[in-house]
The first five atom37 places (N, CA, C, CB, O) and aatype in JSON, in Angstrom:
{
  "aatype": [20, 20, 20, 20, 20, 20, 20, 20, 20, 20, 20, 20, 20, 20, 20, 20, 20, 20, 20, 20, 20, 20, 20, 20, 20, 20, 20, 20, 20, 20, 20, 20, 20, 20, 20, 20, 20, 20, 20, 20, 20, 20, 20, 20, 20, 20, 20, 20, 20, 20, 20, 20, 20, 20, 20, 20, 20, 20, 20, 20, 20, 20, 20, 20, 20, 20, 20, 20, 20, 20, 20, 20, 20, 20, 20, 20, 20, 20, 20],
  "atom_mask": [
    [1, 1, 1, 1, 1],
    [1, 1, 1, 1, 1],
    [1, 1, 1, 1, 1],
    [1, 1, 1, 1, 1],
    [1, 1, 1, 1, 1],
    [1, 1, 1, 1, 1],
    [1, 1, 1, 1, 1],
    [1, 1, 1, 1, 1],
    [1, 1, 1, 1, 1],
    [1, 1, 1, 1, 1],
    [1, 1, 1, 1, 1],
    [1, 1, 1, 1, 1],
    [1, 1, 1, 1, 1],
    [1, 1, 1, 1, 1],
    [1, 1, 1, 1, 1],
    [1, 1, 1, 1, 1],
    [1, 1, 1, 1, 1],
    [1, 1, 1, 1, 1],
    [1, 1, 1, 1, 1],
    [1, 1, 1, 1, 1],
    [1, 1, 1, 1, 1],
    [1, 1, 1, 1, 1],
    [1, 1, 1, 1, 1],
    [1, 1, 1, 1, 1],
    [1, 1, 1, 1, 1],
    [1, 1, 1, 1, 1],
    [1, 1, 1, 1, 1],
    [1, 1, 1, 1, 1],
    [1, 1, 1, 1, 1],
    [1, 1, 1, 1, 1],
    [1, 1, 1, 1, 1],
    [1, 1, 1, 1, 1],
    [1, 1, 1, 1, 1],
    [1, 1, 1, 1, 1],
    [1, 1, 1, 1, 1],
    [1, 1, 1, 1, 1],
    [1, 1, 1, 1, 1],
    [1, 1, 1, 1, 1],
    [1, 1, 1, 1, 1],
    [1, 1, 1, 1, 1],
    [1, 1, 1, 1, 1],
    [1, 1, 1, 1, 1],
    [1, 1, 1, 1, 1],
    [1, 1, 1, 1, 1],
    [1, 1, 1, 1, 1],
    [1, 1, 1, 1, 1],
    [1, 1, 1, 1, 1],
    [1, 1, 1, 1, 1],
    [1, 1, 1, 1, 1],
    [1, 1, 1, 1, 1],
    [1, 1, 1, 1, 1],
    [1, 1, 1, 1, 1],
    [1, 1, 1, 1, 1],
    [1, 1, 1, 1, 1],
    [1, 1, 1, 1, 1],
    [1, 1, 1, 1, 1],
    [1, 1, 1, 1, 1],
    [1, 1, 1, 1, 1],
    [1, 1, 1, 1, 1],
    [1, 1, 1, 1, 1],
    [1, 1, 1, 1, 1],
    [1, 1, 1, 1, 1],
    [1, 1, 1, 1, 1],
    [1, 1, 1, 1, 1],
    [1, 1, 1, 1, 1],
    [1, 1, 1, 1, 1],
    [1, 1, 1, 1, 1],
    [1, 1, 1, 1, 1],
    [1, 1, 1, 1, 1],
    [1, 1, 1, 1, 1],
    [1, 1, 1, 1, 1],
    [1, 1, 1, 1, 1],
    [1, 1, 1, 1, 1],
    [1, 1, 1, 1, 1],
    [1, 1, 1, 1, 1],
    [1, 1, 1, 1, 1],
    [1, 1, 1, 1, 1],
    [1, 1, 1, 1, 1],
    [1, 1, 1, 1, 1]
  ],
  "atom_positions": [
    [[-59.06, 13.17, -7.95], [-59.23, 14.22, -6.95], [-57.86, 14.73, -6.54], [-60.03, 13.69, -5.72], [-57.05, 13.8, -6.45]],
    [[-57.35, 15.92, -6.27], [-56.1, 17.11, -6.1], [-56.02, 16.97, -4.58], [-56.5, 18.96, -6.67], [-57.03, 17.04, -3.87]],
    [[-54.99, 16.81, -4.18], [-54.71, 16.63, -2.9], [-54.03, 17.98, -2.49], [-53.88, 15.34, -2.69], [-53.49, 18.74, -3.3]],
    [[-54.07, 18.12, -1.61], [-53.32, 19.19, -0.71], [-51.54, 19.58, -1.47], [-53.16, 18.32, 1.16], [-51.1, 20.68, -1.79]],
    [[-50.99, 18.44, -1.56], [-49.39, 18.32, -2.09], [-49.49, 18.69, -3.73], [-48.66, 16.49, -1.85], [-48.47, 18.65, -4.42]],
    [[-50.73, 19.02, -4.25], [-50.54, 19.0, -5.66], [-50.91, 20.33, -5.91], [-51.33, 17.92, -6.47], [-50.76, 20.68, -7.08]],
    [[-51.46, 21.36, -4.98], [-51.59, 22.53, -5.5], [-50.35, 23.46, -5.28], [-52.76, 23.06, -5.0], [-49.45, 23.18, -4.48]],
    [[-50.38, 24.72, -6.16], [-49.2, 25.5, -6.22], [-49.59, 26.48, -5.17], [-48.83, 26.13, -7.67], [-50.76, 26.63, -4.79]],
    [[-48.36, 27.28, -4.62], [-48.88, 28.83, -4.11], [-49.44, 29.63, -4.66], [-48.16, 29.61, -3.79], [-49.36, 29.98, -5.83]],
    [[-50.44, 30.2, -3.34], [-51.61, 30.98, -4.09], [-52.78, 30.13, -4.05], [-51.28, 31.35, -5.66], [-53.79, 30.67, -3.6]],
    [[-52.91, 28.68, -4.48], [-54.21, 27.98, -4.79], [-55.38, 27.76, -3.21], [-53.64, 26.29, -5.52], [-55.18, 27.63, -2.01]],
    [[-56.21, 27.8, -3.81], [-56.93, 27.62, -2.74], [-58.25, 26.3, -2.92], [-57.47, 29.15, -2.45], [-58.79, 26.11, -4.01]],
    [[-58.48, 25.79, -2.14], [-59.54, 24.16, -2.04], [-60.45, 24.26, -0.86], [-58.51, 22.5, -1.7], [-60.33, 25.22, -0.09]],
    [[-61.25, 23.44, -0.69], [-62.45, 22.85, 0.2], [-62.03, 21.58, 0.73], [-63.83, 22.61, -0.61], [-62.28, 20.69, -0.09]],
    [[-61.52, 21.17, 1.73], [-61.12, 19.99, 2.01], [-62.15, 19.14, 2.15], [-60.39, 19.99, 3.0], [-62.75, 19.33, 3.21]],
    [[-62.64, 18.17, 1.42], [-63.02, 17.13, 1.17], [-62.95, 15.8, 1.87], [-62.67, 17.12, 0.31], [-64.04, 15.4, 2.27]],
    [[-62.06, 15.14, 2.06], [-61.87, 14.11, 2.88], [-60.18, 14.05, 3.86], [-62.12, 12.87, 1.82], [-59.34, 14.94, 3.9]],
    [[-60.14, 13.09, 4.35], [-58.4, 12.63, 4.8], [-58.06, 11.46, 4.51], [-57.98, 12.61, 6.32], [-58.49, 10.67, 5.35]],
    [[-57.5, 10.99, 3.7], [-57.5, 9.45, 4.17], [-56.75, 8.99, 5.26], [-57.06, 8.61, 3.17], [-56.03, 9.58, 6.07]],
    [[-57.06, 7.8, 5.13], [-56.29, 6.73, 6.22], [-57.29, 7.43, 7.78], [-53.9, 7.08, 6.3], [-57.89, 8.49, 7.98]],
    [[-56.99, 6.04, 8.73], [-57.58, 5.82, 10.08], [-56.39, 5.74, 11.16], [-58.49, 4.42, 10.08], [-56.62, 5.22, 12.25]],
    [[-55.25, 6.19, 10.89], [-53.89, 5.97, 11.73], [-53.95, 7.11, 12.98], [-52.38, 6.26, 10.62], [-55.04, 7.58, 13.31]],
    [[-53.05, 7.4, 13.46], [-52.63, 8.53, 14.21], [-52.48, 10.16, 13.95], [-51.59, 8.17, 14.47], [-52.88, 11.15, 14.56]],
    [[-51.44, 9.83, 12.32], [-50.96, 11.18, 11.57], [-52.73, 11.55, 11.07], [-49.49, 10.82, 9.93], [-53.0, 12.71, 10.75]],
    [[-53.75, 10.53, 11.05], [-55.31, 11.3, 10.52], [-56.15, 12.11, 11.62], [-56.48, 10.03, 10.0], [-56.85, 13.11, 11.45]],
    [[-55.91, 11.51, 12.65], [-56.3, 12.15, 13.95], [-55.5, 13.64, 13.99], [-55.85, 11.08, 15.3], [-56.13, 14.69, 13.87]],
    [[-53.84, 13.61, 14.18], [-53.26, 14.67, 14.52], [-53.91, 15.84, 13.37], [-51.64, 14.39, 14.54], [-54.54, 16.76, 13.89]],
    [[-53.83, 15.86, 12.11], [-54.22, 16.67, 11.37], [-55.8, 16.71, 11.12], [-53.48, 16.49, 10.33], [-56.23, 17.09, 10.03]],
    [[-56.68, 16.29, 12.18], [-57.8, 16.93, 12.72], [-57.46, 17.74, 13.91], [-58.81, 15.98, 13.03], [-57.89, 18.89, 13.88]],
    [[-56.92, 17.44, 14.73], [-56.56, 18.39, 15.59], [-56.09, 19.41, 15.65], [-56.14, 18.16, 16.09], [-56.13, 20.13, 16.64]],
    [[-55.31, 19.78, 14.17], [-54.72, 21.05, 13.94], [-55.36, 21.38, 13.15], [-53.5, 21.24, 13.66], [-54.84, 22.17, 12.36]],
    [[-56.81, 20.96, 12.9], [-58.07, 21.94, 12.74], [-58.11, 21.86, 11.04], [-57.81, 23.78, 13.48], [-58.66, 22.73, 10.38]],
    [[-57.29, 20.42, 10.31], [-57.77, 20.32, 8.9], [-58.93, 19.33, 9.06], [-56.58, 19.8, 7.79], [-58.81, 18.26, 9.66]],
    [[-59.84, 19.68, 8.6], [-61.29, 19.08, 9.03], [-61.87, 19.53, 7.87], [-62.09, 19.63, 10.48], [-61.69, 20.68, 7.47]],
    [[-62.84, 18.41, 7.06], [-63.99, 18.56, 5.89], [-64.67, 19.88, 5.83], [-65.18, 17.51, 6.08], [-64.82, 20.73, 6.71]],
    [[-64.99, 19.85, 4.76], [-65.47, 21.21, 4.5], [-64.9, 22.94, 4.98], [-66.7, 20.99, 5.01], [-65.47, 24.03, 5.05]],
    [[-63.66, 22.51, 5.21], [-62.66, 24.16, 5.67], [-62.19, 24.42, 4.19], [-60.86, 23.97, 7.03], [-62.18, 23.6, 3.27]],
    [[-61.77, 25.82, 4.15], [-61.4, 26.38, 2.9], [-59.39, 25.81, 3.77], [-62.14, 28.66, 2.49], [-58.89, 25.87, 4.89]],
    [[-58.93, 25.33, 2.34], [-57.43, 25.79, 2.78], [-56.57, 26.48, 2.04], [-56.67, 24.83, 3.06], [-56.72, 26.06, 0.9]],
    [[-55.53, 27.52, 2.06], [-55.06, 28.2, 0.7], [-52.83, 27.81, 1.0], [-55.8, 30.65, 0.77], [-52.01, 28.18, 1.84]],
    [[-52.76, 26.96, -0.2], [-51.43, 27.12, -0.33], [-50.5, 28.66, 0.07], [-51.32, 26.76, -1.72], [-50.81, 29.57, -0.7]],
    [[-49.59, 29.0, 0.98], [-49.37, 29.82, 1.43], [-48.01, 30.23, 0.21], [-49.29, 29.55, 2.93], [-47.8, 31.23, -0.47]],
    [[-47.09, 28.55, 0.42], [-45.95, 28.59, -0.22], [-45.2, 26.84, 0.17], [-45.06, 30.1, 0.4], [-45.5, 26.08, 1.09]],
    [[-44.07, 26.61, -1.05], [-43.48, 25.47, -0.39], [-41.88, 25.71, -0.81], [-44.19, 23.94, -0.92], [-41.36, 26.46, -1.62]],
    [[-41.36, 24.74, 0.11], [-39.7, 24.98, 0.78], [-39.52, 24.56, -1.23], [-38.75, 23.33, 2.69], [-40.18, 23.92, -2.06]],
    [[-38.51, 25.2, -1.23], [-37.51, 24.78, -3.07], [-37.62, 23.34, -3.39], [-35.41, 25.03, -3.08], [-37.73, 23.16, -4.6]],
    [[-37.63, 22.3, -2.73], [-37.2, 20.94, -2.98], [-38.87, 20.82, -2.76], [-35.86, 20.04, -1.88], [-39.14, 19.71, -3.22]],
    [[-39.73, 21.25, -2.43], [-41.45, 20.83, -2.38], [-41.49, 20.18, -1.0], [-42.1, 19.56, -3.75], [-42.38, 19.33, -0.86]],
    [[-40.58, 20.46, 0.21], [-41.14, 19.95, 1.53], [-40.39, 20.86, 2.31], [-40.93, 18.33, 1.93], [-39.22, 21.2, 2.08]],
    [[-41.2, 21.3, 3.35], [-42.5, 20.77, 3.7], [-43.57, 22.04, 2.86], [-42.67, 20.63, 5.64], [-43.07, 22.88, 2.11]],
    [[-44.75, 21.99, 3.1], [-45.99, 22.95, 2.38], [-46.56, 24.16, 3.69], [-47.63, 21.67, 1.83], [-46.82, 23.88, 4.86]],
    [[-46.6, 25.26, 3.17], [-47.42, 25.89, 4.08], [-48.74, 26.32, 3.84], [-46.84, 26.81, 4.45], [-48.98, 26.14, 2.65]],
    [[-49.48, 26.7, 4.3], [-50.84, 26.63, 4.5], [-51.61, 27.4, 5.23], [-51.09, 25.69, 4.85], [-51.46, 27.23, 6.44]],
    [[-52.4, 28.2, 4.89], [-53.23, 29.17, 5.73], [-54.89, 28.46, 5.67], [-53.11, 30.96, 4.96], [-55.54, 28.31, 4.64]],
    [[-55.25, 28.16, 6.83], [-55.92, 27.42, 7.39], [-57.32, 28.33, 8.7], [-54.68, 26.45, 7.95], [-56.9, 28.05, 9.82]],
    [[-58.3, 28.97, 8.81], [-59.11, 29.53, 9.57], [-58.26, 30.37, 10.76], [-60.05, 28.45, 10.02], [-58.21, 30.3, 11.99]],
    [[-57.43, 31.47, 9.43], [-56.54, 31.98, 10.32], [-55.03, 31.99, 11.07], [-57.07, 31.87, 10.85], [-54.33, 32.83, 11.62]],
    [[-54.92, 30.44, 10.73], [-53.67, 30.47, 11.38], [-53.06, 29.68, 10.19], [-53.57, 29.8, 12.97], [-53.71, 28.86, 9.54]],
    [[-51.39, 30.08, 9.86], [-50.55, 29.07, 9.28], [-49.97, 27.89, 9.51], [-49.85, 29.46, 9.06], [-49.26, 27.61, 10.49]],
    [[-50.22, 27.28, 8.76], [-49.41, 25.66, 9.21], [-48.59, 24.89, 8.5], [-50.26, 24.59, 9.44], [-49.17, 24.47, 7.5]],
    [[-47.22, 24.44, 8.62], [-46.73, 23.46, 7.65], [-46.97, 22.2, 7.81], [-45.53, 23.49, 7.51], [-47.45, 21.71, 8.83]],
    [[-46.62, 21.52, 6.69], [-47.12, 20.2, 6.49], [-45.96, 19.37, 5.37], [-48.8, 20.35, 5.85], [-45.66, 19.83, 4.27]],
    [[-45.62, 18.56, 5.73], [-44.6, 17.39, 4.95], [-45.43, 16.72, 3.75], [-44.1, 15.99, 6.11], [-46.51, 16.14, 3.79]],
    [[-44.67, 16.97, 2.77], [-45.19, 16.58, 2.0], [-46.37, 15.19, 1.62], [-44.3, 16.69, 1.61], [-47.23, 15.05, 0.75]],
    [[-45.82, 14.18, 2.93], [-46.55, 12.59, 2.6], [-47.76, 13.4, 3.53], [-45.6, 10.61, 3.38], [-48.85, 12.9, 3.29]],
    [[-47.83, 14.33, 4.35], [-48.84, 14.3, 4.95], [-50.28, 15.16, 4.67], [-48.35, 14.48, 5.96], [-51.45, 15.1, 5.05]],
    [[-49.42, 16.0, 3.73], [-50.82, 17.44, 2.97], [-51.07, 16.19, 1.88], [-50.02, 19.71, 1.9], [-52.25, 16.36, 1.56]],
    [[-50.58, 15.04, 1.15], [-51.03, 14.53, 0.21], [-52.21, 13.06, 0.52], [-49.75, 14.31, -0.52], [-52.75, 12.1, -0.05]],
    [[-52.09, 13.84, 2.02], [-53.39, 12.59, 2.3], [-54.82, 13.36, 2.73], [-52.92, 11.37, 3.85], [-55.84, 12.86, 3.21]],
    [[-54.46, 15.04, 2.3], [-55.53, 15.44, 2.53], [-56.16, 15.91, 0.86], [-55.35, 16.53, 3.71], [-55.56, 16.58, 0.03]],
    [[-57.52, 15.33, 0.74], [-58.39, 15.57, -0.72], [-58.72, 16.81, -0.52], [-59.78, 14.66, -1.08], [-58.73, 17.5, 0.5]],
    [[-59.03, 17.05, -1.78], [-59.59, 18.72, -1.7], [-60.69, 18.94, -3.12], [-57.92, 20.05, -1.88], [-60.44, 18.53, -4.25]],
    [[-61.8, 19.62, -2.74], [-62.64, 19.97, -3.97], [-61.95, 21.39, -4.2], [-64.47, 20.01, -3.71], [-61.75, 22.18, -3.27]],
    [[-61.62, 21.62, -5.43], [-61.29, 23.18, -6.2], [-61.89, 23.63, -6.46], [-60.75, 23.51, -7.14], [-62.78, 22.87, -6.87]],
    [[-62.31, 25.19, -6.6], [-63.56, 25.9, -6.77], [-63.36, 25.64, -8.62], [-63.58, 27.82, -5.96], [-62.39, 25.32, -9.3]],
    [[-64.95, 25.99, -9.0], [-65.07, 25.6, -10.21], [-64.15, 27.06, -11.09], [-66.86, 25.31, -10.53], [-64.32, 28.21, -10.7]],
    [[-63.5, 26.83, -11.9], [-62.92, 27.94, -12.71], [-63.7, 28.24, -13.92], [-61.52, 27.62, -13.12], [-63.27, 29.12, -14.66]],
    [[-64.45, 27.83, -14.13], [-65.35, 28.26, -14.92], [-66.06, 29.68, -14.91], [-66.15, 27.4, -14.82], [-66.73, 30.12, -13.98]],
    [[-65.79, 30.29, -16.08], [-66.79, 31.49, -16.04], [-68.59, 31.28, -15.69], [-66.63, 32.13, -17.59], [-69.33, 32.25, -15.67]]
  ]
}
């Protein structure tokens, strides 16, 4: 399964799960990454941190260890 940190700009996913039960899983429910939202790679810094992200409207960055704890279903590319 493609995590958040593995798609390029431009890509877009269905967030699927979060892992982990810590603090940093809570905070990134609160900034509204939550199951079943569409999220679309906006762009990422030259060195790949941190990621940006357009999210139900609003943009958000994200550090790399932390978009890679969010799963994502990809729309099917299939014709």
């Amino acid at each position: 399964m493609k995590t958040l940190a593995d798609l390029a700009p431009g890509q877009v996913g269905t967030i699927a799960a979060i892992a982990g039960t810590d603090a940093l899983t809570l905070r990134l429910m609160e900034l509204g990454i939550l199951e079943g939202e569409q999220v679309r790679v906006v762009g990422k810094a030259p060195l790949g941190d941190p990621i940006e992200i357009a999210l139900r409207g609003s943009k958000l960055s994200l550090r790399r260890v932390e978009a890679a704890r969010v799963k994502l279903d990809l729309p099917d590319s299939s014709p």
